[in-house]
C-alpha positions as CSV (number, residue, x, y, z in Angstrom):
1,X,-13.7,-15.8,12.0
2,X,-16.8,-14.9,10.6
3,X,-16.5,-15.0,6.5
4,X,-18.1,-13.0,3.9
5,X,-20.7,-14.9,1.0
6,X,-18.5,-15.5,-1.6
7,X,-19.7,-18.4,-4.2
8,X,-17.0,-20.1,-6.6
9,X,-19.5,-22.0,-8.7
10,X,-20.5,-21.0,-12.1
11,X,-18.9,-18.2,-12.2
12,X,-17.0,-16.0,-15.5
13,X,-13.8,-14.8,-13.6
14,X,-11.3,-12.3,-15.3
15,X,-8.0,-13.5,-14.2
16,X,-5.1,-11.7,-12.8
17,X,-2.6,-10.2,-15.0
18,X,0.4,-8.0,-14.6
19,X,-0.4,-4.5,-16.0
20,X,-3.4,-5.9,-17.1
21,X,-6.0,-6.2,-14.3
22,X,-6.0,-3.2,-13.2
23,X,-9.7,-1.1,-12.3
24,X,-10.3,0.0,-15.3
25,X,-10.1,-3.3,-17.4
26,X,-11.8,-5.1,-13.4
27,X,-14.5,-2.5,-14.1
28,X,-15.3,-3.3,-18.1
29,X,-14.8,-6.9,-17.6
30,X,-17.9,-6.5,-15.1
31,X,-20.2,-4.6,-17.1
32,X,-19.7,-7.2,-19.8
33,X,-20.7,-10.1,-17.5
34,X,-17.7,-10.9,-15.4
35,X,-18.9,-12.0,-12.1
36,X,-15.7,-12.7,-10.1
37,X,-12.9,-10.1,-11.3
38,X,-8.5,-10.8,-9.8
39,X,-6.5,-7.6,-9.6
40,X,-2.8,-8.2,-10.8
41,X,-0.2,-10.0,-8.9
42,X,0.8,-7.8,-5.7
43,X,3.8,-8.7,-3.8
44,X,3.5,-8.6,-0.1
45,X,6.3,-6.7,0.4
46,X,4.6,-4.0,-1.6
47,X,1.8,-3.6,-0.5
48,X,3.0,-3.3,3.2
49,X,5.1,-0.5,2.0
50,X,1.8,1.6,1.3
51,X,-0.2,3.6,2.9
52,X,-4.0,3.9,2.3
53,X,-5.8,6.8,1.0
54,X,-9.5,7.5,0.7
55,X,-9.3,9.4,-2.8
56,X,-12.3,11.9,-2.5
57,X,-11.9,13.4,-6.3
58,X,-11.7,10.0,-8.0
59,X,-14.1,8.2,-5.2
60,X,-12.0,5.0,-4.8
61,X,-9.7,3.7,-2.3
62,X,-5.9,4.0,-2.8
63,X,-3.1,1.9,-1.6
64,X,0.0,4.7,-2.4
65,X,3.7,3.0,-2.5
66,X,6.4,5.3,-1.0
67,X,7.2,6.7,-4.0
68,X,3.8,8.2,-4.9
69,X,3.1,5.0,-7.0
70,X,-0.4,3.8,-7.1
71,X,-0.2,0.0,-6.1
72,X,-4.1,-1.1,-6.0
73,X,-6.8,1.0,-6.2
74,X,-11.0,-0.1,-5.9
75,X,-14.0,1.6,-6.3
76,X,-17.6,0.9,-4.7
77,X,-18.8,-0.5,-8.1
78,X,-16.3,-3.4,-8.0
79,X,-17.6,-4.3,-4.2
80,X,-18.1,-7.7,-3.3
81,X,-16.7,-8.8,-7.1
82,X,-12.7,-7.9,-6.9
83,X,-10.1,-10.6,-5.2
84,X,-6.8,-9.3,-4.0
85,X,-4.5,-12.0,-5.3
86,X,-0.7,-11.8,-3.4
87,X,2.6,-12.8,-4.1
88,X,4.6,-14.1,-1.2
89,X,6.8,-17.1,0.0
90,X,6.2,-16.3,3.8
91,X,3.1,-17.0,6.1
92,X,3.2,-14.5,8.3
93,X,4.3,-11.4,5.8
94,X,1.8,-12.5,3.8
95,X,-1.1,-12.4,6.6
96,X,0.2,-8.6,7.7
97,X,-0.4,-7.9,4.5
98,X,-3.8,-9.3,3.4
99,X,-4.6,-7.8,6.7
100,X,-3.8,-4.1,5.2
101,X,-6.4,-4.6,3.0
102,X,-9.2,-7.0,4.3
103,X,-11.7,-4.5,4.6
104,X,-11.7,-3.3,0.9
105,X,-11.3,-6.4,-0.9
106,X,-14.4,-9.6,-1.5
107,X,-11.2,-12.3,-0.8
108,X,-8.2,-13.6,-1.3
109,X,-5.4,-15.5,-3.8
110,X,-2.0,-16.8,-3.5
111,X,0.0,-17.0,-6.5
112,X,1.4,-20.7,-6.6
113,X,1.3,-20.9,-10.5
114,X,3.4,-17.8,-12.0
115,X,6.4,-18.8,-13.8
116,X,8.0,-16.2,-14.2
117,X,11.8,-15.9,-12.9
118,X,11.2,-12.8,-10.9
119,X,8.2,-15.1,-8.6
120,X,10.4,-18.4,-8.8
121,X,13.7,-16.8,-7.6
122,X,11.8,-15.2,-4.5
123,X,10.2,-18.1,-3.5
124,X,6.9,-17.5,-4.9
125,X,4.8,-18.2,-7.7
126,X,5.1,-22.3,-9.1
127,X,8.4,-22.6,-6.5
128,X,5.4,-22.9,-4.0
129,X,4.6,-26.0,-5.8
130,X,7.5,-28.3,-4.9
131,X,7.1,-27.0,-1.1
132,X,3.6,-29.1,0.0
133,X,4.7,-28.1,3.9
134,X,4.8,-24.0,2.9
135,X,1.9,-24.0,1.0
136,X,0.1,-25.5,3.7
137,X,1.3,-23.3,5.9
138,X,0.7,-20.4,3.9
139,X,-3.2,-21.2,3.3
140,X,-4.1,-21.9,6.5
141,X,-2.1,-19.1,8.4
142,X,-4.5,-16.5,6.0
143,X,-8.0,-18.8,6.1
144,X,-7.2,-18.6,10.0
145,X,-6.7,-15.2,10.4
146,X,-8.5,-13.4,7.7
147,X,-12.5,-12.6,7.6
148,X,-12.4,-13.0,4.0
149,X,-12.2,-16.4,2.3
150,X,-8.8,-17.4,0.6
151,X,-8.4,-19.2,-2.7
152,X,-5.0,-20.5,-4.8
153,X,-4.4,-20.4,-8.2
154,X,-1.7,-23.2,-9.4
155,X,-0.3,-24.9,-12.2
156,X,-0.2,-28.8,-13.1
157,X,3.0,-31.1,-12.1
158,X,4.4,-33.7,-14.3
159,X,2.4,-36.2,-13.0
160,X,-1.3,-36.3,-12.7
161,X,-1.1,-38.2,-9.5
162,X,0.8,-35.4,-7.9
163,X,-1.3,-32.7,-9.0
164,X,-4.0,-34.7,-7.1
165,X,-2.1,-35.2,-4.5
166,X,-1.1,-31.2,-4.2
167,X,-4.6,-29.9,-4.4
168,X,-5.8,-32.3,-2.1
169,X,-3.2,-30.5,0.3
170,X,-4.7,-27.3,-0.6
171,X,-8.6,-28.3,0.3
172,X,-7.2,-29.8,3.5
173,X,-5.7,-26.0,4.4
174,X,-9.4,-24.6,3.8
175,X,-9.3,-22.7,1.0
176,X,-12.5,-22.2,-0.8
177,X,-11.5,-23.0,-4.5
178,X,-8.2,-23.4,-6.6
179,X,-7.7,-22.1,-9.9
180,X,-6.1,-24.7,-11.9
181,X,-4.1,-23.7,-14.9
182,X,-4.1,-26.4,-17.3
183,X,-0.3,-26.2,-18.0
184,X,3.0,-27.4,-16.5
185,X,5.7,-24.3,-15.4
186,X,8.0,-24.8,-18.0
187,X,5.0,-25.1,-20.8
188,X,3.8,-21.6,-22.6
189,X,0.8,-20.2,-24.5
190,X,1.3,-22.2,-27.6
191,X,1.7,-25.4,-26.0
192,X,-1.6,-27.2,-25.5
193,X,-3.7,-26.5,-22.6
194,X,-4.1,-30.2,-20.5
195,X,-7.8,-30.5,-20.0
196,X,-8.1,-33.8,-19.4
197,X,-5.9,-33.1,-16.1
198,X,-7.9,-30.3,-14.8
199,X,-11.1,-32.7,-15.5
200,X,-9.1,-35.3,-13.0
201,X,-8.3,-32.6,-10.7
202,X,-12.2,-31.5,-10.4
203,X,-13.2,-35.3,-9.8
204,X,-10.4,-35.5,-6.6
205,X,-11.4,-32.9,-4.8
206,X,-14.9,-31.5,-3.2
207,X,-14.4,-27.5,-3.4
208,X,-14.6,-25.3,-6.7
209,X,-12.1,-25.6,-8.9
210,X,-11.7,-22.8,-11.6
211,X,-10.3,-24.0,-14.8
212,X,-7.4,-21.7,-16.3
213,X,-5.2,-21.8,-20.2
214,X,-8.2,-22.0,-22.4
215,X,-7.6,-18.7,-24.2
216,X,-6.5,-20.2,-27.6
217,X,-9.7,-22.5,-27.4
218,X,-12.1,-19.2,-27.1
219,X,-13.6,-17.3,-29.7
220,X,-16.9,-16.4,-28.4
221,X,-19.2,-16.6,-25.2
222,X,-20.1,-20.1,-26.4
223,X,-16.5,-21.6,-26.3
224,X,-16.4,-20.3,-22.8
225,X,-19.2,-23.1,-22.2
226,X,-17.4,-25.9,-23.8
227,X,-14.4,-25.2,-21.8
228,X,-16.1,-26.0,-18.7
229,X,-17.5,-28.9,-20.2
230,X,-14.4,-30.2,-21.5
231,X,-12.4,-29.3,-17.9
232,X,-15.2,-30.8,-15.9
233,X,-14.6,-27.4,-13.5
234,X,-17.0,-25.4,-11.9
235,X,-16.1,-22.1,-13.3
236,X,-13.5,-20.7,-15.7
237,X,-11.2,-18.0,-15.3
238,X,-9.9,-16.3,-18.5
239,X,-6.9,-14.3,-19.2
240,X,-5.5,-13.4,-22.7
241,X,-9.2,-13.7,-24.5
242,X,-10.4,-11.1,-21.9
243,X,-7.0,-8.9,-22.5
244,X,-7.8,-9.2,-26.2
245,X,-11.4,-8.2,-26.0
246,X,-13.2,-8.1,-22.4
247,X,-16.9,-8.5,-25.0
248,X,-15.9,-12.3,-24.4
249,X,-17.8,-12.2,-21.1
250,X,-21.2,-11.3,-23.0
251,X,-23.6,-13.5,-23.9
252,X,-25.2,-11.3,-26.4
253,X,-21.7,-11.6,-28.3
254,X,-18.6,-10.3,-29.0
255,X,-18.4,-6.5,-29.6
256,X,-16.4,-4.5,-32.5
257,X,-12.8,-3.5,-30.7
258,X,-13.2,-0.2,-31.1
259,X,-16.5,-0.1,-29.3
260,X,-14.5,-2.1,-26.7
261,X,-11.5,0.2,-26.6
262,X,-14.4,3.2,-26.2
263,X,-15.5,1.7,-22.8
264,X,-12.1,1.1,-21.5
265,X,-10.8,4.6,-22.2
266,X,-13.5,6.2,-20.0
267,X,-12.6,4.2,-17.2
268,X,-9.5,4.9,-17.7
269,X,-10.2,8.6,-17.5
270,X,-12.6,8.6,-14.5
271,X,-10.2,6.6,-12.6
272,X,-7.0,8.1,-14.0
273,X,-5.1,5.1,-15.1
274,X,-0.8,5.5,-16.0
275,X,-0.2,6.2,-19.4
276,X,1.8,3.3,-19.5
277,X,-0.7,0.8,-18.3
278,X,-3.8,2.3,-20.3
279,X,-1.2,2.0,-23.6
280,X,-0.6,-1.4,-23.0
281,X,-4.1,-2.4,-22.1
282,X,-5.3,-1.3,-25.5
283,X,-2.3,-2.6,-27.3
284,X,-3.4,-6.1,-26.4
285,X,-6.6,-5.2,-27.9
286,X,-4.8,-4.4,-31.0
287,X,-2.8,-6.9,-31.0
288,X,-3.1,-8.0,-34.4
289,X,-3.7,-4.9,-35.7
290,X,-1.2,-2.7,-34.3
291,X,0.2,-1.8,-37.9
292,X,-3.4,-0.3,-38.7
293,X,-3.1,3.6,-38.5
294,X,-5.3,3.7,-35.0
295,X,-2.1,1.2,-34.0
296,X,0.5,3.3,-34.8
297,X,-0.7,6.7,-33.1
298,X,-1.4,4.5,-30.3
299,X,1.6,3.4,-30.4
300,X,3.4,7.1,-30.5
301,X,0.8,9.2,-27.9
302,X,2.5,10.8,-25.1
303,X,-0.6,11.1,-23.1
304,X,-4.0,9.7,-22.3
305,X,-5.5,12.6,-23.9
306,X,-3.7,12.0,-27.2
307,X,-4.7,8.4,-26.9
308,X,-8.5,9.3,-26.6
309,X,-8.2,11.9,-29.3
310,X,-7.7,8.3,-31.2
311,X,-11.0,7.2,-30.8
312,X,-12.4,10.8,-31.2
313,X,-12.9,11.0,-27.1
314,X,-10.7,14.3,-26.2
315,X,-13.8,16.0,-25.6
316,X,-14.9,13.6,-22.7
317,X,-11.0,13.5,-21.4
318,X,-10.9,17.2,-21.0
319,X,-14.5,17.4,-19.6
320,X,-13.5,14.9,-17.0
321,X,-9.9,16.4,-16.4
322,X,-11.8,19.5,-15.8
323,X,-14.3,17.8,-13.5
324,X,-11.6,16.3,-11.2
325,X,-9.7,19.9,-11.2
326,X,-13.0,21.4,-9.8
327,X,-12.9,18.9,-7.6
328,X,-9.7,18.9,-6.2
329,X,-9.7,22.7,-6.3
330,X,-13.1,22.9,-4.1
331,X,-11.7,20.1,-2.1
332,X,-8.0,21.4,-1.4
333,X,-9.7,24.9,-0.7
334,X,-11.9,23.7,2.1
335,X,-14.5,26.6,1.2
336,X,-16.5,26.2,3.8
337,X,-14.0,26.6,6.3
338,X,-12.9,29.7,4.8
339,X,-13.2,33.1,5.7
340,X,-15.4,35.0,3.4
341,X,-17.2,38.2,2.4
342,X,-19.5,39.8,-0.3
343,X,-18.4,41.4,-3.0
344,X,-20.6,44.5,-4.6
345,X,-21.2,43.0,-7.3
346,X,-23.1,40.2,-4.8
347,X,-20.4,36.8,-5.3
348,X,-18.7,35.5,-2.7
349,X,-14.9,36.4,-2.0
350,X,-13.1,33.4,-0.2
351,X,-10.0,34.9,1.6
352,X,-6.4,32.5,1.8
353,X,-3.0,33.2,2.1
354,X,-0.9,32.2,-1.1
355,X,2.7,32.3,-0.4
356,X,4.7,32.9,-3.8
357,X,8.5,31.1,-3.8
358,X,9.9,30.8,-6.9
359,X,12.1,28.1,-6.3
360,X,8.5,25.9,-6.0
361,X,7.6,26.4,-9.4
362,X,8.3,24.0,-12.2
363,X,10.7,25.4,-15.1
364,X,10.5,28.4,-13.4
365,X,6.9,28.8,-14.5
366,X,4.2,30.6,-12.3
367,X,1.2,29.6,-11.1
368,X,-0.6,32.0,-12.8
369,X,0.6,31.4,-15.7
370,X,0.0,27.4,-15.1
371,X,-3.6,28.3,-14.8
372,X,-4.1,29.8,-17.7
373,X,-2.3,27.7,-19.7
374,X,-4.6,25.2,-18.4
375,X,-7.8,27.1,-19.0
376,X,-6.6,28.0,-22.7
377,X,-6.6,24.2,-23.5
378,X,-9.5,23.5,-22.2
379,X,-11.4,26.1,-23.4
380,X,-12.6,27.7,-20.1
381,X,-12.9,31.7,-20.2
382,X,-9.4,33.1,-18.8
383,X,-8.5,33.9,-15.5
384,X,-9.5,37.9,-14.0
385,X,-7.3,39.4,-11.4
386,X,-8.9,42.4,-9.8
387,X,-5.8,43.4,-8.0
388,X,-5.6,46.9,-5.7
389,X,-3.5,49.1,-3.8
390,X,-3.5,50.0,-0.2
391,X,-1.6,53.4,-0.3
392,X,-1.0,53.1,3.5
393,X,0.3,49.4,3.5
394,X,2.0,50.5,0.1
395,X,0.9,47.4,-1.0
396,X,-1.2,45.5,-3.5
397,X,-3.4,42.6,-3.4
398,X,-5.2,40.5,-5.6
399,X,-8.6,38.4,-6.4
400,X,-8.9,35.9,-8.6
401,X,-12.0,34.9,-10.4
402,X,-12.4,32.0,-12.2
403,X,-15.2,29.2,-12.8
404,X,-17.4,30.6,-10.2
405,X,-14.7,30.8,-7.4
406,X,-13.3,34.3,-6.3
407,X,-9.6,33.7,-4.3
408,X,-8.5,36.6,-2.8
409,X,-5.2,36.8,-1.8
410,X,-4.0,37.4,1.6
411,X,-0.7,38.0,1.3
412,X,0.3,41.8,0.2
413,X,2.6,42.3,-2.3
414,X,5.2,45.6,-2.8
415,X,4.9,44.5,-6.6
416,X,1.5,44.4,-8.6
417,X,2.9,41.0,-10.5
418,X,3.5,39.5,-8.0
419,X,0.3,40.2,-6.2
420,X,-1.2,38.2,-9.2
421,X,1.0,35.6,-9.5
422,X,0.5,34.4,-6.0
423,X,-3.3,34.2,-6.2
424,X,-3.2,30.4,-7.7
């Protein structure tokens, strides 16, 4: 296979993390100085229950669950830069589904590190670790069949000699680097991080290896240095420093949060991020001061917007809410395939049938109503229906104008309100 340039060697890497490393926080973590950027954990399973989309009003790619969630998502910017790292305890699952998304991904990672009990009781995650004959088979099932070069990211075993002996295993399967977290699976954040072991590791073997668990040892761009020093590895890979304040990866210093928290909320705007997931992100920014008063309206917003209004940014969330209505609007009208014609007053009248059921609209409410409700909050001018009979049809039909677009509706009404209410 032929595989893409991807160097593992003194490189900043934000590392994966559930609800975490999502684009939005890949995205700021880049502009800051990240080179190499890990989207969260994705089982395999998952992901081969998605289907890809090509996202025209947000301009990324989409892998949609069955159930409408949104289980990875890229963008161009990220190109190149983003690894897709997989859960899995099977080969061949796991290959059908790094294949799904080869072509929209810079490479690859197993998880054989996580510790959590969901990973250990399916197989995956640090179970891997006791399992030399899976792993192997794992790794080199993907390095042989993918395009795209394939990492791991592991923990350390109770003996050094064995942690040797595991990643030597791994470089013999032809993986380009491993991620070493400096800690055993049973050991936590506030246990110490074992250096010295990931220095041995880095001396036993000839490819990369990225040095994890130093979060509690950084403080600034500088400590980021002495880490590598200290692990003898070839690059570092940070997690809960980055969660707490993605600045870390700058060399011209660590930024003010809220400055921080600025950036991440208008990516998480322009790509619409969950609620959920854009509420945690910035909670782990706050996480010591979450009893401040920005902390507890954080901590009680029911929406994005209300989150932005925060940091005095509802302006920019409704101007791009409004953009990506537009957007979807001209998009899901197909103008140009449209029939048309001019109206006296010289604009253009686009012509489509709008069926109105009422059993289609949410708490009963009507479309009509929807869009101005919508225009009200966002402070667009209202709605005009120019809406006329046809004594010999005895019917009446409608055109909506509204931010430039005139919608004229198709489908005759005997009733003027409904004639209205249709054109949506």
């Amino acid at each position: 296979m032929t595989e893409s340039e991807i160097d593992y060697r003194n490189k900043l890497i934000l590392a994966p993390m559930v609800r975490i490393s999502m684009l939005p926080m890949r995205l700021l973590a880049l502009d800051y100085g990240a080179d190499i950027v890990y989207c969260e954990e994705i089982i395999d399973y998952k992901i081969l229950q998605c289907t890809r989309v090509q996202n025209d009003i947000l301009e990324t790619v989409d892998y949609v669950w069955n159930d409408g969630t949104i289980v990875f998502r890229t963008c161009p910017k990220e190109q190149g830069k983003v690894i897709f790292q997989i859960g899995t305890s099977d080969a061949d699952r796991a290959l059908r589904a790094a294949k799904m998304v080869e072509n929209d991904v810079a490479a690859f990672d197993v998880n054989m590190g996580c510790p959590k009990e969901f990973s250990i009781k399916g197989g995956m995650g640090a179970a891997l670790m006791t399992q030399p004959d899976k792993v192997s088979q794992i790794l080199r099932t993907l390095v042989n069949g993918l395009s795209k070069p394939v990492t791991c990211k592991i923990r350390i075993l109770p003996k050094v000699e064995d942690t040797v002996e595991l990643v030597k295993l791994i470089e013999a399967a032809g993986v380009k680097a491993i991620a070493v977290h400096g800690r055993l699976r049973e050991e936590r954040p506030n246990h110490a991080n074992h250096n010295d072991v990931i220095e041995t590791v880095a001396k036993s073997v000839s490819i990369p290896i990225i040095a994890n668990g130093g979060s509690s040892e950084m403080n600034s761009y500088d400590d980021i240095k002495k880490f590598r020093d200290d692990t003898g590895a070839s690059s570092v890979m940070i997690a809960r420093a980055a969660q707490w304040n993605p600045s870390i990866f700058s060399q011209n210093g660590m930024e003010p949060i809220d400055n921080v928290i600025r950036k991440y909320l208008k990516y998480a705007v322009q790509y619409d991020a969950p609620l959920p997931n854009t509420k945690y992100c910035i909670q782990q920014m706050l996480h010591e001061e979450l009893e401040l008063p920005s902390g507890r309206l954080l901590l009680s917003a029911p929406s994005v917007r209300d989150i932005c209004a925060i940091w005095e940014m509802a302006s920019y969330h409704d101007s791009v809410v409004s953009s990506h209505q537009m957007k979807r609007l001209q998009l899901g009208t197909n103008l140009s395939q449209l029939k048309s014609h001019l109206d006296p007053d010289g604009s253009t009248v686009y012509e489509m049938d709008c069926k109105y059921d009422r059993r289609l609209c949410k708490n009963s409410l009507s479309p009509k109503f929807v869009l101005h409700q919508w225009a009200v909050r966002h402070n667009y001018t209202a709605p005009k229906y120019d809406t006329v009979c046809h004594p010999s049809e005895r019917m009446f039909r409608s055109i909506l104008r509204f931010q430039g677009i005139n919608q004229k509706n198709l489908q005759s009404k005997h009733q003027l309100r409904f004639a209205s209410i249709t054109c949506k």
